[in-house]
C-alpha angles and dihedrals in degrees: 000000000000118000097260093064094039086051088048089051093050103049110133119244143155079234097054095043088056094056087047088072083055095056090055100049083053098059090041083062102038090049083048101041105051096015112088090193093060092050083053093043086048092049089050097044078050087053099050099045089056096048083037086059087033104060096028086243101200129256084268098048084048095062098042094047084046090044093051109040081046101060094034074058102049089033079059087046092048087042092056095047091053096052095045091049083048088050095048094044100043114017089176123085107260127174096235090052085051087064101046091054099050093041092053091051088045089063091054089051095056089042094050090039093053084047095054101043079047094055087045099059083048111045101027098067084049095050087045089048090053098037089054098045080055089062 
């Protein structure tokens, strides 16, 4: 692609914002659609926002609980565009696109992981709370 086309593409409009919105709807499906972590991402995020409205998690809880389930979701996303750049430029296997891949997804695992330990010092205290005013 030479730089006029690439400056004609990138010409800054109130049209062109609007389909960017598009664009990025596109890659949430798509990601949802073909990607097993982010089905399993979406279910979690579903999960907290009911316990979340269950147990009255405070303002603070909220954000952190926002914060991290974003970012485990956009790491995914990133995760997703990697491999499929991978894929496109070297569509043999290749030792140092091994790498890429399972680096990318490692990112996601720490994410989801942090995530995880983090709902649990929030939610668990408040499941105990309830569990024990029910005996």
């Amino acid at each position: 692609m030479d730089s006029a086309s690439r400056d004609e593409q990138k010409k800054r409009g109130l049209k062109r914002f609007v389909k960017s919105f598009g664009y990025s709807i596109d890659g949430l499906k798509y990601a949802y659609k073909y990607e097993q972590s982010m089905f399993i991402h979406i279910t979690m995020l579903c999960f907290v926002i009911i316990f979340g409205l269950i147990l009255h998690i405070s303002a603070m809880e909220w954000i952190i609980c926002i914060i991290l389930c974003g970012l485990v979701i956009a790491t995914e996303l990133i995760n997703t565009s990697i491999e499929a750049v991978v894929d496109l430029t070297c569509p043999k296997i290749h030792p140092l696109a091994k790498i890429a891949k399972d680096t990318a997804s490692a990112a996601v695992f720490v994410f989801a992981i942090t995530a995880a330990i983090a709902g649990l010092i929030i939610f668990l205290p408040k499941i105990i709370n309830l569990i024990s005013s029910y005996l």
